[in-house]
C-alpha positions as CSV (number, residue, x, y, z in Angstrom):
1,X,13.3,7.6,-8.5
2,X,16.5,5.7,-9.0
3,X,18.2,4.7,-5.7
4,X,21.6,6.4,-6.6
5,X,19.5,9.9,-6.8
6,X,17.5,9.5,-3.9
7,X,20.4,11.3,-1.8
8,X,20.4,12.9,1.8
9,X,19.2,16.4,0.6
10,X,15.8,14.5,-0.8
11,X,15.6,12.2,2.6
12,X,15.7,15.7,4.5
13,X,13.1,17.6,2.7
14,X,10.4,14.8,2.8
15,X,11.2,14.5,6.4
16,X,11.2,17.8,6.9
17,X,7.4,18.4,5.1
18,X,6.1,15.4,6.7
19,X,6.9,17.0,10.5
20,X,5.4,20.3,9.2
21,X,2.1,18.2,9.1
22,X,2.3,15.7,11.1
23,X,3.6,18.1,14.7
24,X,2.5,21.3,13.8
25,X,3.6,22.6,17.7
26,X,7.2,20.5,17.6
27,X,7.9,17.1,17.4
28,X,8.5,14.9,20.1
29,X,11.8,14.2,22.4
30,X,12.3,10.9,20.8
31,X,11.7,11.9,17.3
32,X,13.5,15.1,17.5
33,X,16.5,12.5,18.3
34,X,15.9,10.4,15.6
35,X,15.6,13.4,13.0
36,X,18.8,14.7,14.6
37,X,21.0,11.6,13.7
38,X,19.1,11.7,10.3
39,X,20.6,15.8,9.6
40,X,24.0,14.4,11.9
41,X,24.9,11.4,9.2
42,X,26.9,12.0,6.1
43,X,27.3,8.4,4.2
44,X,24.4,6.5,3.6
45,X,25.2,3.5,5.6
46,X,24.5,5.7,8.5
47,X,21.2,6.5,7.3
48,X,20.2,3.2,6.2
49,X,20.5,1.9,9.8
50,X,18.5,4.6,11.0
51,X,15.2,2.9,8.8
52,X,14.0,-0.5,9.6
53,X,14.6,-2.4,6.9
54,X,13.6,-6.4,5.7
55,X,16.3,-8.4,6.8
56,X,18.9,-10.2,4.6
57,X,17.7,-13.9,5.0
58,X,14.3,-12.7,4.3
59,X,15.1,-12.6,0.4
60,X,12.5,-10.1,-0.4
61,X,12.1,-8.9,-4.4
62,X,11.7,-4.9,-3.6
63,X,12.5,-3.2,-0.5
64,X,10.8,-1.6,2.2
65,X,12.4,1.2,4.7
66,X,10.6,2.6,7.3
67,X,11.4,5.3,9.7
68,X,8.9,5.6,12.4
69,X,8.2,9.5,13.0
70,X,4.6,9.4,14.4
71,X,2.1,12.3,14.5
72,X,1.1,14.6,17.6
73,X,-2.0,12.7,18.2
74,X,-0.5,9.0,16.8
75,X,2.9,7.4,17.6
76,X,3.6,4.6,15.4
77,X,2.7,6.5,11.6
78,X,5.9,5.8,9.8
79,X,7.6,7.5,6.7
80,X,7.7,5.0,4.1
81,X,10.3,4.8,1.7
82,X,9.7,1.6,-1.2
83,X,10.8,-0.2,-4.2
84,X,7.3,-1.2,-5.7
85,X,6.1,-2.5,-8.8
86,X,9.2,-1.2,-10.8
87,X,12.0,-2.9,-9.8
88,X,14.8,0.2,-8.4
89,X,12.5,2.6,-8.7
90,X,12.0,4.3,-5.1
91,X,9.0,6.3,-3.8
92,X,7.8,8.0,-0.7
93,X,4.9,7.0,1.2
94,X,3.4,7.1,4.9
95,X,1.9,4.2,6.6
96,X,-0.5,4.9,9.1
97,X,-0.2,1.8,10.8
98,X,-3.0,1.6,12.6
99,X,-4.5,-2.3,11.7
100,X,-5.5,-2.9,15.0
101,X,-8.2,-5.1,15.3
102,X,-10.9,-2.7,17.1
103,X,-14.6,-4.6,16.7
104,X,-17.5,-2.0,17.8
105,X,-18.6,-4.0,21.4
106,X,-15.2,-2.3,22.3
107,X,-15.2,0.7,24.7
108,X,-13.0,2.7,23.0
109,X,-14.2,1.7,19.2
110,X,-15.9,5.4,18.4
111,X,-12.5,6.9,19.3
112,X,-10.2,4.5,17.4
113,X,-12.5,5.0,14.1
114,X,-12.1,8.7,14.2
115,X,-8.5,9.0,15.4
116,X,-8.0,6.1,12.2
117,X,-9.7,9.0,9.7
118,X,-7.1,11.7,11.3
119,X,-4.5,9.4,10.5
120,X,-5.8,8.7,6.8
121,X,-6.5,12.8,6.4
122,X,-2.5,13.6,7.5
123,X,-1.0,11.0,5.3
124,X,-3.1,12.3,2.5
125,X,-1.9,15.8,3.1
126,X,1.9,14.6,3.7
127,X,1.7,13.1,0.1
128,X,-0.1,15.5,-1.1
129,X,2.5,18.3,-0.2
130,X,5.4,15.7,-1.4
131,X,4.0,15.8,-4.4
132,X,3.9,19.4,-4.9
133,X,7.4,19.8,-4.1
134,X,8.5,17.3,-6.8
135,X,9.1,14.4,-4.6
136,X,8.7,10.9,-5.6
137,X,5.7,9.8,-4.6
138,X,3.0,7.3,-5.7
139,X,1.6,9.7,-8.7
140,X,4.7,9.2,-10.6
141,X,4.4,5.3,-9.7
142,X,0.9,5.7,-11.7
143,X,2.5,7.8,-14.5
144,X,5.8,4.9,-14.8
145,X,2.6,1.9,-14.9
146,X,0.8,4.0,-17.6
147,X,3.7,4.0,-19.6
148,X,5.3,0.9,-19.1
149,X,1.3,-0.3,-20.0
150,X,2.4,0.9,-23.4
151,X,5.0,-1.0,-24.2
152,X,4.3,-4.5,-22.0
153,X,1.1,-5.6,-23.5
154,X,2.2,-9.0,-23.5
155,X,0.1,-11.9,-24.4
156,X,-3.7,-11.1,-25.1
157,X,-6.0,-12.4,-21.4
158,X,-9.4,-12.4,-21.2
159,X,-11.2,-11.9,-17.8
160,X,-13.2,-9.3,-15.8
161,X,-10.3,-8.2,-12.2
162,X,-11.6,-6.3,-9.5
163,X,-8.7,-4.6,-8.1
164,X,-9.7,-3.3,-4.4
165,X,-7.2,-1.0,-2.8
166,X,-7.4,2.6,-1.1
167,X,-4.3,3.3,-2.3
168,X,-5.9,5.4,-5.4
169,X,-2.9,6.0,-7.5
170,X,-1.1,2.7,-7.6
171,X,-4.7,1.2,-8.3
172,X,-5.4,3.4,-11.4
173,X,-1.6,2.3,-12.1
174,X,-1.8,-1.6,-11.8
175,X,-5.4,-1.1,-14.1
176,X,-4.1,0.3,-16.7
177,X,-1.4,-2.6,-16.9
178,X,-3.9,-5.2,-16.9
179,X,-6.0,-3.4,-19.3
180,X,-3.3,-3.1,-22.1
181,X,-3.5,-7.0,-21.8
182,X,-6.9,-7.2,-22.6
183,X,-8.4,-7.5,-19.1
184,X,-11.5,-6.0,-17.9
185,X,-10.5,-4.3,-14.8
186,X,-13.6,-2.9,-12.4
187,X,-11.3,-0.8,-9.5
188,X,-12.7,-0.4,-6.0
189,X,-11.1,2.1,-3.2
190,X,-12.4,0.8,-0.3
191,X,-13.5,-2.7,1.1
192,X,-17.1,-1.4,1.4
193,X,-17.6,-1.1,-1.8
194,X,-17.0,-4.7,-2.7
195,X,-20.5,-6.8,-1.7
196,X,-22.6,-4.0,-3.7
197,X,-20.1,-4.0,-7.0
198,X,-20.4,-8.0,-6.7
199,X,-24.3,-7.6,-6.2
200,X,-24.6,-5.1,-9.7
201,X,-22.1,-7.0,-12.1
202,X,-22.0,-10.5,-10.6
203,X,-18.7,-12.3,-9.5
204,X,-15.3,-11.5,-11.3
205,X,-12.8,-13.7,-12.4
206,X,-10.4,-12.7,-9.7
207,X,-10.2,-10.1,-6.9
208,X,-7.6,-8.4,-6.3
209,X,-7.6,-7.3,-2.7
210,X,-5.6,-5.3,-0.1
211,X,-5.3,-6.5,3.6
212,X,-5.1,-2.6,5.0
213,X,-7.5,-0.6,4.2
214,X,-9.2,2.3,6.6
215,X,-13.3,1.8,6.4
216,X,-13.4,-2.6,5.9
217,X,-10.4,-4.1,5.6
218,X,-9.6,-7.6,3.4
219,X,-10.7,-9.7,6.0
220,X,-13.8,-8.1,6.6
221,X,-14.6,-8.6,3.0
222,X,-13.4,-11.9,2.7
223,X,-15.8,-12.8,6.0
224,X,-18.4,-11.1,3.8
225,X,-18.0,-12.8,0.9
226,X,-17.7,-15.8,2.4
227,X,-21.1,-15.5,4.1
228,X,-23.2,-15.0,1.0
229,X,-23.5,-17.9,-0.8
230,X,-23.6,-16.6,-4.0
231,X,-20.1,-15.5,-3.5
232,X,-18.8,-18.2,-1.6
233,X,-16.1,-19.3,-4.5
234,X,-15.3,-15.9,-5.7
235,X,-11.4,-16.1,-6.3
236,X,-9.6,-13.7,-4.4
237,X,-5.8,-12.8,-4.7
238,X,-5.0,-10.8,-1.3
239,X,-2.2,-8.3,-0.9
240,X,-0.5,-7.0,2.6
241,X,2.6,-5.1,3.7
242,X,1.6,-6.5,6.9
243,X,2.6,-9.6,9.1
244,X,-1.0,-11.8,9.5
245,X,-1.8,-15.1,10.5
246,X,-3.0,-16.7,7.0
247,X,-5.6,-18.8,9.5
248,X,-7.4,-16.1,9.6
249,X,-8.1,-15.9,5.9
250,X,-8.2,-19.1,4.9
251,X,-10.2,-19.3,1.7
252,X,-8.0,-16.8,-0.7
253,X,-6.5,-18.2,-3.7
254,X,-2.9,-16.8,-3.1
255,X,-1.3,-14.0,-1.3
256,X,1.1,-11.5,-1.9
257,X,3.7,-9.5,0.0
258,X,4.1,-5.9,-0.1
259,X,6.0,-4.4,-2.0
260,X,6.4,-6.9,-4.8
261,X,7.5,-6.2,-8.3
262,X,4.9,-6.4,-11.2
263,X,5.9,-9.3,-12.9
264,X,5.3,-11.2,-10.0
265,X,1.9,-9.8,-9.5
266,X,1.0,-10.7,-13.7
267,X,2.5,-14.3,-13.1
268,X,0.1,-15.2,-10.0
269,X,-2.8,-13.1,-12.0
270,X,-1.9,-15.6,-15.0
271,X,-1.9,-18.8,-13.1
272,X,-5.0,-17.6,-11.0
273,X,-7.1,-17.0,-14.1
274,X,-5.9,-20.1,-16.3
275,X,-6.9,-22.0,-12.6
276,X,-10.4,-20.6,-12.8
């Protein structure tokens, strides 16, 4: 949705859903506050400095605000809303934000992994329940790719792209954009699956990859990967909304900030497969 239409009365009612889920009994003191200034504001410079938002020098090519509303068993879940893929178009979105690095010889890595499936469950829902109220959320994002697949075809590529990402609908989206340009695209929805689609079909021209994702995340793969020697070379593109120390993946081929427009995205896919 179109900046300009995403008004106050649209900001209220996704809000409003996602604390339906998300504190069934009553939110808490300090998002009550927040939500209050939220209903209190009438210009939209007063809500904009309610979200977090990248900051000027940062020069980023879609923006990214985040309100951080929490759940009743999970503080830090935030209320996403993002320019992605299409440049001024704006969608809803929760982040769960729960990357921690939790290994299993920690104490309390049984309870992380489960309270991390609550989290994933509730932001499903919280879409889910956008979406049936005619919000902008990432099933129209998918709908907008399919079409825009239509009619930016581009240059003919050839290739085979795994594309890796839990995020199911702008997956099936960015596919059918690389598939209009004569890529075979192979799409994956959780880092788990990787090693065993690698094993059946051999290695791809490029993976695409996401940093975050709930069961194995990028850098497990890429520690997988990396430790089979059959797929040692395998040329991986990763993807993160999130702020990493690039040490600890050292052997991708590029990396990419989220959100970013597509055309970025189909200029490093380009380069990466006329590299290989």
């Amino acid at each position: 949705m179109r900046l300009r239409r995403l008004g106050k009365d649209l900001l209220e009612q996704a809000v409003d859903l996602y604390l339906k889920e998300a504190w069934p009994d009553g939110e808490s003191e300090t998002v009550h506050h927040l939500v209050t200034q939220l209903h209190e504001a009438d210009r939209l410079m007063q809500l904009r400095t309610l979200f977090d938002a990248p900051l000027a020098k940062e020069h980023v090519p879609c923006h990214r605000y985040t309100l951080r509303l929490g759940n009743h068993r999970y503080p830090f879940m935030k209320f996403v809303v993002q320019e992605y893929l299409v440049a001024g178009e704006y969608f809803f979105s929760v982040d769960t934000h729960d990357e921690l690095k939790v290994t299993p010889d920690m104490p309390d890595y049984e309870g992380w992994c489960e309270l991390r499936r609550f989290n994933r469950e509730l932001k499903g829902r919280i879409e889910s329940v956008w979406a049936q109220a005619g919000l902008p959320t990432h099933e129209d994002l998918r709908e907008i790719m399919e079409d825009l697949a239509a009619h930016e075809a581009g240059a003919p590529q050839t290739g085979r792209i795994l594309l890796v990402d839990d995020e199911d609908e702008v997956a099936r989206g960015l596919a059918a954009l690389f598939r209009a340009r004569g890529l075979e695209v192979e799409l994956a929805f959780d880092g788990r699956e990787v090693l065993p689609r690698l094993e059946q079909m051999g290695p791809f021209d490029l993976i695409v990859l996401d940093f975050c994702m709930p069961q194995m995340s990028g850098e497990e793969v890429i520690a997988q990967l990396r430790a089979d020697e059959r797929f040692q070379t395998q040329p991986v593109l990763l993807a993160t909304a999130s702020d990493i120390d690039l040490a600890r993946v050292p052997t991708c081929a590029a990396y990419l900030r989220k959100p970013y427009p597509r055309e970025l995205l189909i200029r490093m896919v380009d380069q990466l497969l006329a590299d290989d």
